[in-house]
C-alpha positions as CSV (number, residue, x, y, z in Angstrom):
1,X,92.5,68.5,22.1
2,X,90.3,71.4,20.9
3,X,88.2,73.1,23.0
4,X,84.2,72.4,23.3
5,X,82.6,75.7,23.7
6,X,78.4,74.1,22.8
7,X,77.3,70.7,23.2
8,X,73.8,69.6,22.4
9,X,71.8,67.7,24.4
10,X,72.1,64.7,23.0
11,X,75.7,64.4,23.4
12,X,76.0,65.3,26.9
13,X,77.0,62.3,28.0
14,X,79.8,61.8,25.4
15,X,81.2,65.0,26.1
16,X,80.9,63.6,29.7
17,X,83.0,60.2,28.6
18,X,85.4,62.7,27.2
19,X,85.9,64.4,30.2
20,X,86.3,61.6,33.0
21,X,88.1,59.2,30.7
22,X,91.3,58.9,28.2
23,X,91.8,57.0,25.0
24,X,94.9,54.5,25.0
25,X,96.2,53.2,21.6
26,X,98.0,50.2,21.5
27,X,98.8,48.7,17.6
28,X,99.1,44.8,17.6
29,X,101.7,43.9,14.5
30,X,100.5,40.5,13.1
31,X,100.8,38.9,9.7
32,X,98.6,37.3,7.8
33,X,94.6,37.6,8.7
34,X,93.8,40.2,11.1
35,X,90.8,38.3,12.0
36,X,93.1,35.5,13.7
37,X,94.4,37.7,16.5
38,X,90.9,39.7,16.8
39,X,89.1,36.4,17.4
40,X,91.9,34.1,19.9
41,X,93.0,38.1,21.0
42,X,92.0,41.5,20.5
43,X,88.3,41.1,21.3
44,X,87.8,38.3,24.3
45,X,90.4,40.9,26.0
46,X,88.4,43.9,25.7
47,X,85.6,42.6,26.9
48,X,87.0,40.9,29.7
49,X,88.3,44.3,30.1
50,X,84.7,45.9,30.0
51,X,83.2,43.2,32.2
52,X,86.1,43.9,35.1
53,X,85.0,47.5,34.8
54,X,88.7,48.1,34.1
55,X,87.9,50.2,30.5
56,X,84.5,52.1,29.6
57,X,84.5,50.6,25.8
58,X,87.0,50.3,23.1
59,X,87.3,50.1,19.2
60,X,89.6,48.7,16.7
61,X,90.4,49.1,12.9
62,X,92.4,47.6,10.6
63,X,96.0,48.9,9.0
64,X,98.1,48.7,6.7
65,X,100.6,51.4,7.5
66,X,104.3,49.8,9.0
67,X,102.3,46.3,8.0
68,X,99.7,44.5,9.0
69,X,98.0,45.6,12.4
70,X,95.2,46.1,14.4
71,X,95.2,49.4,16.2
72,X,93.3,49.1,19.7
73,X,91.8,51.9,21.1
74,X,90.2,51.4,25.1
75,X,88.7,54.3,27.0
76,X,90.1,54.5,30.6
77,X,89.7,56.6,33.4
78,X,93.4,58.2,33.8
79,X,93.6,56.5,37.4
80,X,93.6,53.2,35.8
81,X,96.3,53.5,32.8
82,X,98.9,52.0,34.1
83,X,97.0,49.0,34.9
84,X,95.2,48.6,32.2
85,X,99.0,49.2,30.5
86,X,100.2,46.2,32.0
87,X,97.7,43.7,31.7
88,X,96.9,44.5,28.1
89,X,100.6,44.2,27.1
90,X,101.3,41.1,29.0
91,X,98.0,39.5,27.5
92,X,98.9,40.2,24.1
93,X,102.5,39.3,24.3
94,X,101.5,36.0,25.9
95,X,99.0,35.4,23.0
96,X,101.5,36.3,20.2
97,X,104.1,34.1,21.8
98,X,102.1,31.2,22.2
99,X,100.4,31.8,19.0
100,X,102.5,33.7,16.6
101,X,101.7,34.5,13.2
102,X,104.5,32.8,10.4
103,X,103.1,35.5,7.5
104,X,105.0,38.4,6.7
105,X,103.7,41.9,7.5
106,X,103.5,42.7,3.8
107,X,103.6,40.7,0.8
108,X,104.9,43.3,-1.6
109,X,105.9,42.4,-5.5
110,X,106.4,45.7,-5.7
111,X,105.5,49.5,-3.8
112,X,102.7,50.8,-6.2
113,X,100.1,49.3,-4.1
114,X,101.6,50.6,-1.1
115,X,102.9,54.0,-2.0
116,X,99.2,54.3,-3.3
117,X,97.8,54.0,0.1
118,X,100.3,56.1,1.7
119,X,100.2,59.0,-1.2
120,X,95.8,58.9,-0.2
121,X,96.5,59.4,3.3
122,X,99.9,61.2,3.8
123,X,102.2,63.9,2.4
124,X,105.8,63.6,1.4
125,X,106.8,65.7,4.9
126,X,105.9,62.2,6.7
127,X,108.0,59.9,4.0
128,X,110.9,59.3,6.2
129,X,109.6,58.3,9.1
130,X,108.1,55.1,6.9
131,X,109.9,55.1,4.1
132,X,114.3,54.3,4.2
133,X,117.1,56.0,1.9
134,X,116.1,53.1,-0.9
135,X,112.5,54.3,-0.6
136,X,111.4,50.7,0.5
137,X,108.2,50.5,3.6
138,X,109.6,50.1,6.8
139,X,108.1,47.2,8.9
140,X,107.1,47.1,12.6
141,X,108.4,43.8,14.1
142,X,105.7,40.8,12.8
143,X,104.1,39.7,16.2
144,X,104.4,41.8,18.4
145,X,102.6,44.7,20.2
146,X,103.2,49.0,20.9
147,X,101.7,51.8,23.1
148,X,101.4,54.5,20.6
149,X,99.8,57.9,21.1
150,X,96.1,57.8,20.1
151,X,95.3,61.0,17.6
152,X,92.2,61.8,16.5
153,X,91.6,62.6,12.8
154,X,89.6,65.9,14.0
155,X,89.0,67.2,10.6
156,X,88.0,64.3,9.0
157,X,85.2,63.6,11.4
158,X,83.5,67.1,11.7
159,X,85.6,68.9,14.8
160,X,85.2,68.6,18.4
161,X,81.2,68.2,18.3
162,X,81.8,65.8,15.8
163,X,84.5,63.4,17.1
164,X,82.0,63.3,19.5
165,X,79.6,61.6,17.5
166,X,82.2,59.9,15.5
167,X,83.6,58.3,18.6
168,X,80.1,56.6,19.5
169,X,79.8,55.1,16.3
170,X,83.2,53.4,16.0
171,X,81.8,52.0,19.7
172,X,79.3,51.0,18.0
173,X,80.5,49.6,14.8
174,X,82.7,47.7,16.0
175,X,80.1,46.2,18.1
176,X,78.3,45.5,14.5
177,X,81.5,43.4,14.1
178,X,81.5,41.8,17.1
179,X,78.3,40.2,16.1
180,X,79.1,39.2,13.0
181,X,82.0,37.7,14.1
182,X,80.0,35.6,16.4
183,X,77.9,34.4,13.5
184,X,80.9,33.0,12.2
185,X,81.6,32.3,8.1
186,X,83.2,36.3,7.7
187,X,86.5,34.4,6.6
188,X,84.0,33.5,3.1
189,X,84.3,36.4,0.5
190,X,80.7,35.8,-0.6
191,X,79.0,35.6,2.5
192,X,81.3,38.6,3.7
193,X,80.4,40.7,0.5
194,X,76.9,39.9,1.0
195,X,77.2,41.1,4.8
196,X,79.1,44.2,3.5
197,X,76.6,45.0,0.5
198,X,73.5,45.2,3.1
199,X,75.3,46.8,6.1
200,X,77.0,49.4,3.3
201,X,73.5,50.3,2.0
202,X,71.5,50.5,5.3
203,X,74.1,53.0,6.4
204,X,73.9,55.4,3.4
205,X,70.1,55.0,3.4
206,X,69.9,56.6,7.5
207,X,72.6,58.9,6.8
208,X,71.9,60.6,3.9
209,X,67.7,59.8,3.8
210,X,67.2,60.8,-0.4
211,X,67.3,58.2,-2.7
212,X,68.9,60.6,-5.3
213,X,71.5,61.3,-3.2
214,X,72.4,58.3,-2.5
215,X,73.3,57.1,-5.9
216,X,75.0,60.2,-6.3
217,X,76.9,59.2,-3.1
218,X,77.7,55.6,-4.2
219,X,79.0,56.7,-7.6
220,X,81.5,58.9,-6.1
221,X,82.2,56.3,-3.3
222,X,83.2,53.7,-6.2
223,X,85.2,56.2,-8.0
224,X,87.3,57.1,-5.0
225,X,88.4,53.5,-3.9
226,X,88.4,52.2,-7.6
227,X,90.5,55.4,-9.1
228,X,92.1,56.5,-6.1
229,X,93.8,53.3,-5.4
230,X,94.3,52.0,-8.5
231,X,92.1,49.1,-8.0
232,X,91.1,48.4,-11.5
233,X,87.9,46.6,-11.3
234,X,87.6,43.9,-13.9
235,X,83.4,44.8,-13.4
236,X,84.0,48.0,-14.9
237,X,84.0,46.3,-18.4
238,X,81.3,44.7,-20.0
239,X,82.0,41.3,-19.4
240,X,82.6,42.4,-15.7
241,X,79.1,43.4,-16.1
242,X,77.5,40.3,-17.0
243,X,79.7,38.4,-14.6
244,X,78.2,40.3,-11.9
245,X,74.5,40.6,-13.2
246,X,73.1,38.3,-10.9
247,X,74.5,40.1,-7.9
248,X,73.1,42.9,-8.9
249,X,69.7,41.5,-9.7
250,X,69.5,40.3,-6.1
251,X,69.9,43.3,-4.7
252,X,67.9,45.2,-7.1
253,X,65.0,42.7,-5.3
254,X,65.9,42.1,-1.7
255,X,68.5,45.3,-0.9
256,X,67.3,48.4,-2.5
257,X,63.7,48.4,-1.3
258,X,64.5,48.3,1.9
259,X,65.3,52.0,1.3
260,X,61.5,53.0,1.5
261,X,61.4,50.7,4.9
262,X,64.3,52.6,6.1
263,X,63.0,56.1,5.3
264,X,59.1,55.3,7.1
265,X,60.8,53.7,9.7
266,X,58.7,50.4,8.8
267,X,61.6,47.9,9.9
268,X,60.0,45.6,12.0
269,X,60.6,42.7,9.7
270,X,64.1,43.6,9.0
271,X,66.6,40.5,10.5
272,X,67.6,42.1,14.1
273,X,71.4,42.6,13.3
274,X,70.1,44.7,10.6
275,X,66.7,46.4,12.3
276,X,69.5,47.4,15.2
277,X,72.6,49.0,12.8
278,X,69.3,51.0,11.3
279,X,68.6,52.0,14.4
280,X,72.4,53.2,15.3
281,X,72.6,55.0,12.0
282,X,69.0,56.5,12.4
283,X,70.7,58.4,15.3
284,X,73.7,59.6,14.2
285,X,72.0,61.3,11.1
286,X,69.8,62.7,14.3
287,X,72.6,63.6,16.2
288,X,74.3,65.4,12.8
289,X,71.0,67.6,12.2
290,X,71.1,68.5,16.3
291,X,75.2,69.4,16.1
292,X,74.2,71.7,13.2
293,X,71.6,73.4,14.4
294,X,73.8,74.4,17.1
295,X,77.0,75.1,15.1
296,X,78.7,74.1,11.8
297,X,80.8,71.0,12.1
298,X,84.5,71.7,10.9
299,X,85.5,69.3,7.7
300,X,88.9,69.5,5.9
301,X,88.8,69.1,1.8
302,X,91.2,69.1,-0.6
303,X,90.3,73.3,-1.0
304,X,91.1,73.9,3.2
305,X,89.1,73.8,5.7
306,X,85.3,74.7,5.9
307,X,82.4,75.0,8.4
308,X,79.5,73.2,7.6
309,X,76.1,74.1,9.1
310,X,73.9,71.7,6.8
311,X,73.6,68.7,7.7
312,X,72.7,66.9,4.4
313,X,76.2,68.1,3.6
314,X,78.0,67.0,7.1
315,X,76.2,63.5,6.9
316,X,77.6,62.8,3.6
317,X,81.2,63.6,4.7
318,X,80.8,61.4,7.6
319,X,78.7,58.6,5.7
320,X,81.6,58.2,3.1
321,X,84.1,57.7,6.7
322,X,81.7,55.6,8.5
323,X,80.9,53.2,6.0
324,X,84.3,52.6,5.1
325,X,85.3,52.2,8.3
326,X,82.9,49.5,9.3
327,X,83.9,48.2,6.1
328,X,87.5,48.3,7.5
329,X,86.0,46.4,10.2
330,X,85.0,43.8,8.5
331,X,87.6,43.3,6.7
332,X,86.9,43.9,3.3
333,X,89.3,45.5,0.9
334,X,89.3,48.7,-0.7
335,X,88.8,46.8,-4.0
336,X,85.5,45.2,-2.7
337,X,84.3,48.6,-1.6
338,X,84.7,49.5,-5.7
339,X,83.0,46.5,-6.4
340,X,80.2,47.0,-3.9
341,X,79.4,50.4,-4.4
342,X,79.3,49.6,-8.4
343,X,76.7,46.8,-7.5
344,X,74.2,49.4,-5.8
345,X,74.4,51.9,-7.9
346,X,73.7,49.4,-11.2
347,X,71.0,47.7,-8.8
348,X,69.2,51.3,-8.0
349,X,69.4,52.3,-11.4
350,X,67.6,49.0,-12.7
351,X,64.6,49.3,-9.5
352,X,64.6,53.1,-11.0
353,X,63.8,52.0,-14.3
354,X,61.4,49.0,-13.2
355,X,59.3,52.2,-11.3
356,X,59.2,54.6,-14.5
């Protein structure tokens, strides 16, 4: 782990939780619908967890890589690891034995898909470890559950100040998803696209705080999922575009101007779900300006690796992570993501016009 040489005040008491606790990974293989083992699984153990005072808090995501899991992350004072080990492990196998899932870890017709999503996120130096001779995926074992090493992606998420802050909002967000969860109907694409579309736009709205740049910042979101991945959208045509127009209309009306709320901090008639993630993302754009003013968080781009001591800039690194994480959360699709950002940026553009 690197070394923390300034910490401002406001994350004292993370850099604390780093200190006095450890991060366990543990990755649950389960076909099919991660949302199955989160809901009968994952989740009522982690709290259980938190209510015993056994863990601090935990997160999860979603992934892909050696098929379809849910990687598990609970923070644990190093006294308690081995028990938090074994009851985690026998919970889970008990769970996937009682309950196991009859889907494959990966329905594949053929590798583009998935050599896509590895080429985005890995180099050809880590091929074999996932990849045999025949250059098929290899698979972890469909129901069942690992220990793996947790690793931080320190670069990504702006260095040891900002792993910090990047730590608190996975908390966080996966709290968001808790919620929702609870609501029920996120197995629904268009109520789960609807969820995505307001929690996607409230996020870019705190973090980045400029309505310019936040077009800007959902135009190059939708290019990276939809060209990146080779996703392509049937909404990038024009009949695409008058399939969706009505979607777009709606949030031209009830999503975008909920920017101006956002940025005069008028969200009292905002549903509470909502008014609270504005809230969450209001302080981590905070938390960015106060990390900067102390010293540049550390990002890694396609050029190397650079210091950044302006925030704007930090916050839209992070934003582009955060969002489609929580997004990851949620469980919608890299596809969607396209197909979401698209919708905003079309929706902003027609409020921009209706104003001039």
């Amino acid at each position: 782990m690197p070394v923390l040489t300034k910490v401002p005040a406001s994350l004292e008491r993370e850099y604390r939780l780093r200190e006095e606790n450890v991060w366990r990974a543990y990755h649950v293989f389960y076909g099919g619908t991660p949302l199955t083992v989160l809901r009968g699984c994952i989740l009522p153990l982690a709290k259980q967890l938190v209510d015993d005072g056994e863990i601090v808090e935990y997160f999860f995501i979603n992934y892909w890589l050696e098929g379809s899991h849910v990687r598990l992350r609970l923070r644990v004072n190093p006294d308690n690891v081995r028990r938090v080990d074994a009851k985690v492990m026998s919970y889970v196998e008990r769970y996937l034995a009682q309950h196991p899932s009859y889907h494959p870890m990966a329905e594949l017709a053929d590798n583009n898909f998935y050599e896509s999503l590895f080429k985005g996120e890995f180099t050809d130096a880590d091929r074999p470890k996932y990849f045999d001779a025949e250059g098929n995926p290899k698979f972890a074992k469909n129901n069942s559950i690992e220990i793996r090493e947790y690793e931080p992606e320190w670069l990504r998420y702006g260095g040891e100040v900002g792993m910090l802050i990047s730590e608190r909002q996975f908390v966080d967000s996966t709290e968001l998803m808790v919620k929702l969860a609870a609501l029920g109907n996120m197995g629904v694409r268009t109520i789960l696209l609807g969820i995505s579309t307001q929690i996607t736009f409230i996020t870019a709205v705190c973090m980045l705080k400029d309505l310019d740049l936040i077009e800007d910042f959902f135009v190059a979101y939708h290019h990276r999922w939809a060209d990146g991945y080779d996703t392509n959208p049937a909404y990038g045509t024009e009949e695409g575009r008058r399939q969706h127009n009505a979607t777009v209309e709606n949030i031209r009306r009830k999503i975008v101007p909920r920017a101006n709320s956002i940025l005069t901090g008028d969200i009292d008639d905002f549903p509470q779900i909502l008014r609270d993630w504005a809230k969450t993302c209001t302080k981590v754009r905070q938390q960015i300006e106060e990390a900067c003013a102390v010293a540049p968080l550390k990002f890694e781009y396609e050029d190397g690796v650079r210091e950044v001591s302006d925030p704007k800039d930090a916050a839209w690194s992070l934003c582009h992570s955060y969002i489609h994480m929580t997004n990851n959360r949620m469980m919608v699709s890299v596809a969607d993501e396209a197909f979401i950002a698209y919708q905003i940026v079309e929706a902003m553009r027609r409020a921009k016009s209706d104003v001039n």
